[in-house]
N, C-alpha and C positions, 0 to 999 in steps of 0.2 A: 504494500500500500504506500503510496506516496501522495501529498498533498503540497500543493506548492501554491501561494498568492499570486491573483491576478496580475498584478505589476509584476509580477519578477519572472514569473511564467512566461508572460508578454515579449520578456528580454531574452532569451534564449533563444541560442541559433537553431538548437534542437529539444525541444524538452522532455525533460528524465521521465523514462518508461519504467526505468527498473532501478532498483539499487547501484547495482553494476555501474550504470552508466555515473551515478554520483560517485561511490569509490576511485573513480577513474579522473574526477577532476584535479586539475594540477594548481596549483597556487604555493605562496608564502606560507612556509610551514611557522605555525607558532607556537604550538608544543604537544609534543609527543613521551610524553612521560615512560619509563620505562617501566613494563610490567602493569601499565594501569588500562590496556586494549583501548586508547580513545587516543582521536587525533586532529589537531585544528588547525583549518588552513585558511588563508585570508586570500579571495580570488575578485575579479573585475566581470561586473556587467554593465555593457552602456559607460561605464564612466565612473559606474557607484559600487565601492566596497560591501563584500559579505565578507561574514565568518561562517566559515561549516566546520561541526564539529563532529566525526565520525566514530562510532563505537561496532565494535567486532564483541563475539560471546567472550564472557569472563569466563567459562567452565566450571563445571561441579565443583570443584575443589573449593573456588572462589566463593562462590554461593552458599555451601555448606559452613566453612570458616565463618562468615560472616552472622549466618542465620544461627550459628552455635553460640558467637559472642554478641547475641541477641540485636543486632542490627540488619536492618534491613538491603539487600545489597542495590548496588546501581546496577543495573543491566541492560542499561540504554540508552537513548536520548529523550525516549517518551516520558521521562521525569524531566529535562527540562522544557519541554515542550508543553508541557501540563502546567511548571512551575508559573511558566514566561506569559499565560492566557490568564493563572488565575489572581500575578500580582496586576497586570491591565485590569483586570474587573474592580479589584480594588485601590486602582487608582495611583500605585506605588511604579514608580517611572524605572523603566527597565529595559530590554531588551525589543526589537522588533522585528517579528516571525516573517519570515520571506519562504520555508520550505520545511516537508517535515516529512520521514520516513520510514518504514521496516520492512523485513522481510527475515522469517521463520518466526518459526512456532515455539521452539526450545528456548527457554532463557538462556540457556551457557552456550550456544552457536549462532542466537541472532543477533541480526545486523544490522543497525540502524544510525540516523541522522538527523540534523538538526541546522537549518541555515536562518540567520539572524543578519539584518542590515546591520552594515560598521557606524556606527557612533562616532560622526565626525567632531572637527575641532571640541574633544574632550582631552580630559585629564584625570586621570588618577587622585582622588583624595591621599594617598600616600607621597606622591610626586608632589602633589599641589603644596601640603605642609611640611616639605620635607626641609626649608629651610628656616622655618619660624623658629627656632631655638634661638636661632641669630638676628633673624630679620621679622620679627612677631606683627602680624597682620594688625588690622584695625577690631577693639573689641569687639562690635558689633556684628561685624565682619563675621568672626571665627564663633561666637554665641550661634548667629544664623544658625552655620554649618554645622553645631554641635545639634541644636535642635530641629532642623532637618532630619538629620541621620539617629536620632531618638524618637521622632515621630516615625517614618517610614520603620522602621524597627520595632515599636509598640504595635503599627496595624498589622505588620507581619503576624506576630506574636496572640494578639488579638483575636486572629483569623485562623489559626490552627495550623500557622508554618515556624519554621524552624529552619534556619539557612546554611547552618554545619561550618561555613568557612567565611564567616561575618568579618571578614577583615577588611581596613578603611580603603586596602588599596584594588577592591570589588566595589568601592564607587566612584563611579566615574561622574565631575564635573564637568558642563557645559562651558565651554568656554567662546567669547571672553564674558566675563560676570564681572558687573561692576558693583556687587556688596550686598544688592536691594534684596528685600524678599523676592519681588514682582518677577526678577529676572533668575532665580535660582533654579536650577534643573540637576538634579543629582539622579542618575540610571543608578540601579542594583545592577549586577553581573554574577555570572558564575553561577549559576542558578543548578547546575546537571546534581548535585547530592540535596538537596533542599527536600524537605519532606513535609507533605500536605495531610492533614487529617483535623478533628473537630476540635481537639483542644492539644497545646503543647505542654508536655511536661515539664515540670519545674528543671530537672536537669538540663536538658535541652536549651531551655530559656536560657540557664547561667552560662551554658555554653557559650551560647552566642554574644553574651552581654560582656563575658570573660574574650572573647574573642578580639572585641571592637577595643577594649580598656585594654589589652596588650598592645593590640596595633598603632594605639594613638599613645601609648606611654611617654613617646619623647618628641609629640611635637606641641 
């Protein structure tokens, strides 16, 4: 099954029948983790940047570890494709779905995908405060951006998710921002381990809350 959005469908010199044919695109590799079966590559259509992010079966082995040490495993892209549609309903600015796909039945051999338009003129909240130790933004300034990123984190929260790798430099800033509310736009990213259900558990929670207070310690 493959689903891909009218505009980007539109842009294809041939469009994807099959899996295969996605596997087979060539682009800017941007990380290929070793051992983790997923791989993300930065390609051109028209002019405008995607990210695809490709997954292959983790295998029994993987699956069973994971389900023994009572988590639940990733096995695809259809958890971020799930993740990406249900922070848009609530309003939490993030990523934007241009394709989506699988093929098999088996969790430890299927193979699936996930393509997202690139988030131009952004920034990293990691990159962005990475020099404030020395060169410290304007109060109101860095409050904003504190309580942005504590709001979008309470509806998360709120809504029965949990983001697993809540760290500052998984949101990306709109740039340029000149301070105001009016003009702040902060996407969530990284969405592929994020986990959806009706309420989140306290552990969970501190995880994430512990996650953000690490990443932002020294700016």
């Amino acid at each position: 099954m493959i689903w891909l959005s009218n505009t980007f469908s539109d842009s294809l010199e041939r469009p994807w029948t099959k899996v295969d044919d996605v596997f087979a695109v060539e682009g800017e590799e941007y990380r290929n983790p070793e051992g983790a079966n997923r791989r993300t590559l930065r390609f051109e259509v028209d002019g405008k940047g995607y990210f695809l992010k490709l997954h292959w079966g983790v295998g029994w082995n993987e699956i069973l570890k994971n389900l023994l040490s009572l988590r639940l495993p990733v096995i695809g892209a259809a958890n971020e494709w799930r993740a990406i549609q249900r922070l848009g309903e609530l309003g939490v600015e993030t990523m934007r779905l241009a394709a989506y796909g699988h093929e098999g039945w088996n969790p430890a051999t299927r193979r699936s995908f996930v393509v997202t338009r690139e988030l131009e003129n952004s920034i990293s909240l990691e990159d962005y405060c990475a020099d404030w130790a020395g060169r410290p933004p304007a109060f109101a300034e860095k409050q904003r951006l504190i309580a942005r990123v504590a709001a979008m984190t309470r509806r998360l929260h709120q809504n029965g998710i949990n983001h697993r790798d809540l760290y500052i430099c998984h949101f990306l800033l709109r740039q340029p921002w000149d301070g105001a509310e009016e003009t702040l736009h902060l996407h969530l990213i990284d969405l592929h381990r994020v986990q959806l259900r009706r309420r989140v558990p306290r552990r969970w929670r501190v995880k994430d809350v512990g996650s953000l207070y690490f990443s932002a310690m020294e700016t």
